[in-house]
C-alpha positions in Angstrom: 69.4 86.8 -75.3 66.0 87.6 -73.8 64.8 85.9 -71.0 61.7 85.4 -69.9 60.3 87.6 -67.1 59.0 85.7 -64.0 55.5 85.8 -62.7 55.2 87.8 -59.8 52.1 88.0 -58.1 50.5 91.2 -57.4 51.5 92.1 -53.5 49.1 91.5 -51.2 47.3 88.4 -53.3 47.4 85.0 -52.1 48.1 82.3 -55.0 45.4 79.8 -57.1 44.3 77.0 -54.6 43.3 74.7 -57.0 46.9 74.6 -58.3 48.7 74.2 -54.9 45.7 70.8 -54.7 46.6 69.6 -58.0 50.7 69.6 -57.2 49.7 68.4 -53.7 47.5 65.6 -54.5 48.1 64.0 -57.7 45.9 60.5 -58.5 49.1 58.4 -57.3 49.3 59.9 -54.6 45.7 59.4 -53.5 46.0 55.8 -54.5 48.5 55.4 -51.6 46.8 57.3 -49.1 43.7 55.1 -49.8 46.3 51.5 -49.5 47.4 52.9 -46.3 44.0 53.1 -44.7 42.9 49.6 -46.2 46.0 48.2 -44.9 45.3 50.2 -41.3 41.7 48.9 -40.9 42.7 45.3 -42.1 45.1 45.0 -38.9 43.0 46.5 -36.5 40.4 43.5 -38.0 43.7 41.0 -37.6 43.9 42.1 -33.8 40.3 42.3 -32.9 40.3 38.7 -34.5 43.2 37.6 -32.5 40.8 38.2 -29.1 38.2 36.8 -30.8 39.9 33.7 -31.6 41.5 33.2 -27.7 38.2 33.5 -26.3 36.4 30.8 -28.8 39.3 28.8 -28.4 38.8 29.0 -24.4 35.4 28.3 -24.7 35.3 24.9 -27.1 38.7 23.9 -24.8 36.3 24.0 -21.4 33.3 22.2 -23.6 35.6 19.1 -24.4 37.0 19.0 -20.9 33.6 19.2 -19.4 32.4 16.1 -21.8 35.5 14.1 -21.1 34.4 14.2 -17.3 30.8 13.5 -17.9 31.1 9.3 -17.6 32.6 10.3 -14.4 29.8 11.8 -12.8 27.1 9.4 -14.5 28.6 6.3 -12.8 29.0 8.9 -9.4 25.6 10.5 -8.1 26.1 13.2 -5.9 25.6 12.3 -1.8 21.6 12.9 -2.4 20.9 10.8 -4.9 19.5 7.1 -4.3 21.0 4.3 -5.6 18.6 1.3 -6.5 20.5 -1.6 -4.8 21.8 -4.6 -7.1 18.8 -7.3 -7.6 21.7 -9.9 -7.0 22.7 -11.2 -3.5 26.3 -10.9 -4.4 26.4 -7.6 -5.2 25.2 -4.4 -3.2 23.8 -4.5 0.1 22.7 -7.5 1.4 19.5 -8.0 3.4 20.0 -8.2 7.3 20.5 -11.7 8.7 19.7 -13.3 4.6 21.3 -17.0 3.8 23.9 -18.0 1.2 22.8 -20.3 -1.2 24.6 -23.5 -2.1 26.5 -24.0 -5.3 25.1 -26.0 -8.1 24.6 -29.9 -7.6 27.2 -32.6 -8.2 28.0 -34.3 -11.9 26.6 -37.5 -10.0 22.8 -37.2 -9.5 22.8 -40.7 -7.8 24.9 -38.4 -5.2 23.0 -35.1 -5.3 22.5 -33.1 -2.2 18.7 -32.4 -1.6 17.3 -29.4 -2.3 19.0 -26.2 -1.5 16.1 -24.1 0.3 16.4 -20.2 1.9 16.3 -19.8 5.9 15.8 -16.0 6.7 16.2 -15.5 10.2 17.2 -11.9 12.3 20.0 -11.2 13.8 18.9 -11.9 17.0 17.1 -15.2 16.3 19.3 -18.6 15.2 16.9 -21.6 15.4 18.2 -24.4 17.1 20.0 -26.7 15.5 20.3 -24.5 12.9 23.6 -23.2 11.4 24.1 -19.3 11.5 21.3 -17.7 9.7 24.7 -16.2 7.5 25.2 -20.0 6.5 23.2 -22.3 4.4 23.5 -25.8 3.9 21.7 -28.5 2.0 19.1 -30.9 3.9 19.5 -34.0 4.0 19.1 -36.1 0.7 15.7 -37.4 1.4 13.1 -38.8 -1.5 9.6 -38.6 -1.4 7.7 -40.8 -3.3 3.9 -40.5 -4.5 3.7 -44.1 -4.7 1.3 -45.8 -2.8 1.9 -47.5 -0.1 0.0 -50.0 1.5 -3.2 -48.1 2.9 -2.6 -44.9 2.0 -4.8 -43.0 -0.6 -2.6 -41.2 -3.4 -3.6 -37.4 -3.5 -6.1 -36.4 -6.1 -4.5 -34.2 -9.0 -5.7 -32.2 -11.8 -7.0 -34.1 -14.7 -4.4 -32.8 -17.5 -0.9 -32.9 -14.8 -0.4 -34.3 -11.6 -0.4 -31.1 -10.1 -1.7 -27.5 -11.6 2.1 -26.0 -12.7 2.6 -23.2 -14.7 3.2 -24.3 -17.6 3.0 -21.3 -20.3 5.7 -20.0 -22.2 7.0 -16.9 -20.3 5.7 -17.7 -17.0 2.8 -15.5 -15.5 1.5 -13.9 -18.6 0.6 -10.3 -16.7 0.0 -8.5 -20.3 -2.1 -11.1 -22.5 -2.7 -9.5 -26.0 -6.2 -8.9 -27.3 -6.1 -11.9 -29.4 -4.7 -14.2 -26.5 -7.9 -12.8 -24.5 -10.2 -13.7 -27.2 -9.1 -17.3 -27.3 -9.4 -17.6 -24.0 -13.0 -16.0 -23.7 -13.9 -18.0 -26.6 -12.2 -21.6 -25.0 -14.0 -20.6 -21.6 -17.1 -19.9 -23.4 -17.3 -23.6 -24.6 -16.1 -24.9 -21.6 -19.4 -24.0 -20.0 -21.2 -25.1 -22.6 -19.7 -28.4 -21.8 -20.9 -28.5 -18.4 -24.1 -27.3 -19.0 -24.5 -30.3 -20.5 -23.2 -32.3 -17.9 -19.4 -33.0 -19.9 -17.9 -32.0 -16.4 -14.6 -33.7 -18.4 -15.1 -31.5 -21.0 -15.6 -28.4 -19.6 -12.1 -29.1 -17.3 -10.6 -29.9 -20.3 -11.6 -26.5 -21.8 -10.9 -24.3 -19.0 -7.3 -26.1 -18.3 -6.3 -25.2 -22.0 -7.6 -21.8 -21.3 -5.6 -21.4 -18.2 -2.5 -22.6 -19.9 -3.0 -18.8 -22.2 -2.6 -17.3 -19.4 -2.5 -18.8 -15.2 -3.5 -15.0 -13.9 -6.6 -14.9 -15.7 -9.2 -14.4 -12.8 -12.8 -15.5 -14.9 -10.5 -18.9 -15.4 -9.6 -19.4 -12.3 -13.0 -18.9 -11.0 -15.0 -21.6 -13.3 -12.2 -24.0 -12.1 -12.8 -23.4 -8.6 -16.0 -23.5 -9.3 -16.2 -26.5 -11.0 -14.6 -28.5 -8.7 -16.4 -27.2 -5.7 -19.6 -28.6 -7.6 -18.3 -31.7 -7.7 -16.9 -31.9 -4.1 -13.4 -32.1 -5.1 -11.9 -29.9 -2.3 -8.8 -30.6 -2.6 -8.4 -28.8 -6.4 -11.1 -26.4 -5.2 -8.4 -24.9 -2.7 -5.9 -25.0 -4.8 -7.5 -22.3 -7.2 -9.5 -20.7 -4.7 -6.0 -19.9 -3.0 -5.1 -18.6 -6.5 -7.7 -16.7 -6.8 -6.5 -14.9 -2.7 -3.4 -14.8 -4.2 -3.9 -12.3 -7.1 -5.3 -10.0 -4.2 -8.5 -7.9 -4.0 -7.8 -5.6 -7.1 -9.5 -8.8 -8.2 -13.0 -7.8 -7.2 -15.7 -9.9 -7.2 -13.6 -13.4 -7.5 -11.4 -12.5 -4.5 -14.3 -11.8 -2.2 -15.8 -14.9 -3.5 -12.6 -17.2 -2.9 -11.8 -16.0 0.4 -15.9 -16.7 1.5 -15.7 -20.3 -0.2 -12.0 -20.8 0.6 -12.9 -20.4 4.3 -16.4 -22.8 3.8 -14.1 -25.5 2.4 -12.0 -25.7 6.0 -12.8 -28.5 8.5 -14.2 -27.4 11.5 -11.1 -27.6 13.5 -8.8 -25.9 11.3 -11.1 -22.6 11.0 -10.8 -22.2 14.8 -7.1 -21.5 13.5 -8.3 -19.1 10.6 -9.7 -17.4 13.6 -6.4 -17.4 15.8 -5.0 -15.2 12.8 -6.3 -12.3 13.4 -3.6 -12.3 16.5 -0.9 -13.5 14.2 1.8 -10.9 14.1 2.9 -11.5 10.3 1.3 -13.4 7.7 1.9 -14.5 3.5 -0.1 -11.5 1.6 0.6 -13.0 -1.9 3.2 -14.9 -3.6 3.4 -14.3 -7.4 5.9 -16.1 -9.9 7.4 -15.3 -13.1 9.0 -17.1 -15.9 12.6 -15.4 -16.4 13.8 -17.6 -19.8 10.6 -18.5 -22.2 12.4 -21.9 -23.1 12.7 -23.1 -19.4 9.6 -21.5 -17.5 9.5 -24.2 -15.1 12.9 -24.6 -14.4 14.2 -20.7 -14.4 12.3 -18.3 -12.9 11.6 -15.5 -10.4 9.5 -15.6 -7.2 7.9 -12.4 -5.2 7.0 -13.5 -1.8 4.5 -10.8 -0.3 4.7 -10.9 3.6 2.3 -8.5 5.6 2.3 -7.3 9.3 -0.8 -6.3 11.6 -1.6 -2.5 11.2 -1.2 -2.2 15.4 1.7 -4.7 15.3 5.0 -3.5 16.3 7.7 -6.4 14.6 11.1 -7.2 16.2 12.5 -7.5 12.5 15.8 -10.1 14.7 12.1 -12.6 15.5 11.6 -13.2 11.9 12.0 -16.6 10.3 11.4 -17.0 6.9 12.1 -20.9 5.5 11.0 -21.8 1.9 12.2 -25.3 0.5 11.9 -26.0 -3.1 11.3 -29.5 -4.4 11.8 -31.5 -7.8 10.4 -33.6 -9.7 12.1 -37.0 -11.1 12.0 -38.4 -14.5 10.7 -41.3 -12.5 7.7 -39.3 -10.6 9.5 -39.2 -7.3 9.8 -35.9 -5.7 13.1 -35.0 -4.2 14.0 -31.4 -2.9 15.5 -29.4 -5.2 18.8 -29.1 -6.6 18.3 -26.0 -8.0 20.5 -22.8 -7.1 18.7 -20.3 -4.9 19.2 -16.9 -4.6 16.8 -14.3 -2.4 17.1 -10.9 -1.8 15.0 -8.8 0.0 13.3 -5.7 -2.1 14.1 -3.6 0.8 17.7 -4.6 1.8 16.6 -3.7 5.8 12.9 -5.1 6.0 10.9 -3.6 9.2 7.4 -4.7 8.8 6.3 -1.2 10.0 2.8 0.0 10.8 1.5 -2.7 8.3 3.7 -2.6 6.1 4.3 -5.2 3.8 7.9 -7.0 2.7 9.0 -8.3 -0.5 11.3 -10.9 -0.9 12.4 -12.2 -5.0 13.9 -15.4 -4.9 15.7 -16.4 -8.4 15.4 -20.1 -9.3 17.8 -21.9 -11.6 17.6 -25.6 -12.1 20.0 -26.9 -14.8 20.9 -30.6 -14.3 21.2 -33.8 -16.6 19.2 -35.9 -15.1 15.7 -34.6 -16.4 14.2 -33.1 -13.2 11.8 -30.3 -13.4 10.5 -27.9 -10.6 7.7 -29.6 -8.6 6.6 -27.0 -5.7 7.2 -25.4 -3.0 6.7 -25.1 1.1 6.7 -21.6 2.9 6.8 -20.9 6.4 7.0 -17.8 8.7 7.9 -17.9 12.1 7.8 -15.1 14.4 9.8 -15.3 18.1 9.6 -19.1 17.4 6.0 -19.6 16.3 4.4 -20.4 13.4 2.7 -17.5 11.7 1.5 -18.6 8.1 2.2 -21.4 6.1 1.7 -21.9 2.6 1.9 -25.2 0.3 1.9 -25.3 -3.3 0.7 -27.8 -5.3 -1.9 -29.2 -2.8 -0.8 -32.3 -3.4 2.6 -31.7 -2.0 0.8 -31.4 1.8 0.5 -35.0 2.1 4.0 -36.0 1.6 5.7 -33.6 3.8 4.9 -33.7 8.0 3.0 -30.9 9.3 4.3 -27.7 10.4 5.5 -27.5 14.4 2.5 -26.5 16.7 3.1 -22.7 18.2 4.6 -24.2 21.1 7.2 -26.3 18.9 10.8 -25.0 17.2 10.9 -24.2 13.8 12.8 -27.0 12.2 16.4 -26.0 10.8 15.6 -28.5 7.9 13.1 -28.5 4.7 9.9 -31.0 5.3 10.6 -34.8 4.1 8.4 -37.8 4.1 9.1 -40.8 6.6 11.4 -43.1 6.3 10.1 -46.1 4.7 
């Protein structure tokens, strides 16, 4: 049997390349080797991922934990920050030397306490017989009457009320629409057509219903003051001439005009006191009031007192005495203090009165009883070491039934001004 010779290569010649490549690398092969490297590259993806993923995680983890502490340091500001004190005497800090007010009055109005009034006196000042200026107490339950009595002249009031309230919805209407302002320019219009042709009735009529729109409207307040100047009713003339001071000298023309008038309509004797203010220490800049529920403007509301110092004054802030007495008005006509709650509260909770400076106190008002009363007026009085420094009345009317304010040499009375016993 033959065989087959083997292939021998000549010596000295390497053997065919391409045939050690094809038994090398045959198409299965190279399938794996390409798997091998997918399968390398997708870990090496997997692992860089895994990093990835911590770090993201780290991240959103620090986020959350930084928004679950964020109500925290909303409700505390850093050190720096200021904090507007609470509007409420009860909460916060209180002003220096401010009074407590009384709770509300009793089921029984037949047994009411009189009106509960604010006493603001310094630390180093307690009137005598007065409690502590930390304590307030009711006055004692006495009713005036506008009755008359035998030789006595009842006070002249406004036409349309017996005194000129607020009476607009809202209180102190500051931002009057454009259409408000046209009714009131067109009511004021006819007004003084009215009294050009001699319906001074009229023409009050008219500007009353215009000042009812809105009781800061200067031009109204003016042809009222006006008016009744012309027909030498002083009493009303002051009354919105002092109105007029009170809305101060951004005013213009109808502030300078009030304050020359206002001074012309003084007796003789009391501008010899007008003059004696220039050395008053402290005096009432402005008092403004605002309606703080629309359905009850004259029984709820607030009340920004304005008090002002010299420029060259230097106040003992312990010498101030402010007193402010609110009174009522009965179903029956008779005005009794108030029973209303009371709560002041100085703007600035430590009040200094420096280098001019002028001091806000906001007295809330809330008068909620069932017998029908409604909020009549007011008395103000500051006292400095003692002494009376500025007064102010409101209604007019409310002048005549209260006594007169102690002369500079007197004490400042511990309780709110009442008529005489009858």
């Amino acid at each position: 049997m033959a065989t087959q010779p083997t292939q021998q290569h000549p010596q000295g010649h390497a053997p065919d390349v391409s045939l050690v490549v094809r038994r090398l690398r045959p198409p299965t092969f190279s399938i794996a080797v390409a798997l091998i490297v997918g399968v390398v590259l997708v870990q090496v993806a997997a692992i860089g991922s895994i990093f990835w993923l911590r770090a993201a995680t780290a991240n959103a983890q620090a986020v959350a934990k930084a928004l679950e502490n964020e109500p925290d340091r909303a409700l505390t500001p850093p050190k720096n920050d200021f904090v507007v004190p609470d509007a409420t005497p009860n909460a916060g800090q209180q002003p220096p030397a401010t009074a407590s007010h009384q709770p509300g009055a009793p089921a029984d109005p037949a047994h009411q306490p009189a009106a509960q009034s604010y006493e603001h006196t310094g630390p180093g000042q307690t009137p005598a017989s007065a409690p502590p200026p930390s304590v307030l107490t009711p006055p004692e339950d006495t009713i005036l009457t506008t009755a008359n009595e035998p030789g006595v002249e009842p006070p002249r009031a406004a036409p349309s009320d017996s005194v000129p309230v607020m009476h607009n919805q809202g209180g102190l209407m500051n931002d009057a629409t454009a259409e408000v302002r046209r009714r009131i320019h067109t009511i004021n219009a006819e007004g003084l057509r009215l009294k050009e042709l001699g319906d001074v009735d009229g023409a009050e009529r008219n500007f009353h219903e215009a000042l009812a729109l809105d009781q800061r409207d200067p031009n109204t307040l003016l042809k009222l003051a006006t008016l009744y100047t012309e027909n030498n009713r002083k009493e009303d003339a002051k009354v919105y001439w002092q109105k007029l001071i009170d809305l101060g000298s951004s005013i213009g023309a109808p502030y300078l005009a009030a304050k020359e008038q206002l001074a012309l309509l003084v007796p003789t004797e009391q501008k010899i006191s007008i003059e004696s203010t220039l050395q008053k220490r402290l005096f009432i800049d402005k008092v403004e009031r605002a309606g703080g529920n629309p359905t009850r403007p004259n029984n709820e509301f607030s009340m920004r007192i304005v008090i002002g110092a010299g420029e060259l004054e230097t106040i003992d802030a312990g010498q101030v005495g402010i007193k402010l007495f609110f009174y009522d008005k009965l179903p029956d006509g008779r005005i009794a203090p108030t029973a209303a709650q009371i709560k002041p509260m100085f703007e600035n909770p430590q009040p200094t009165w420096k280098s001019g400076n002028r001091e806000t106190l906001k007295v809330n008002f809330s008068l909620n009883t069932p017998d029908g009363r409604e909020y009549y007026g007011y008395v103000l009085r500051i006292n400095y070491e003692g002494r009376l420094q500025d007064e102010r009345i409101e209604p007019a009317p409310l002048a005549e039934l209260v006594p007169p304010a102690p002369t500079p040499q007197g004490q400042p009375t511990a309780t709110p001004p009442a008529a005489p016993a009858n």
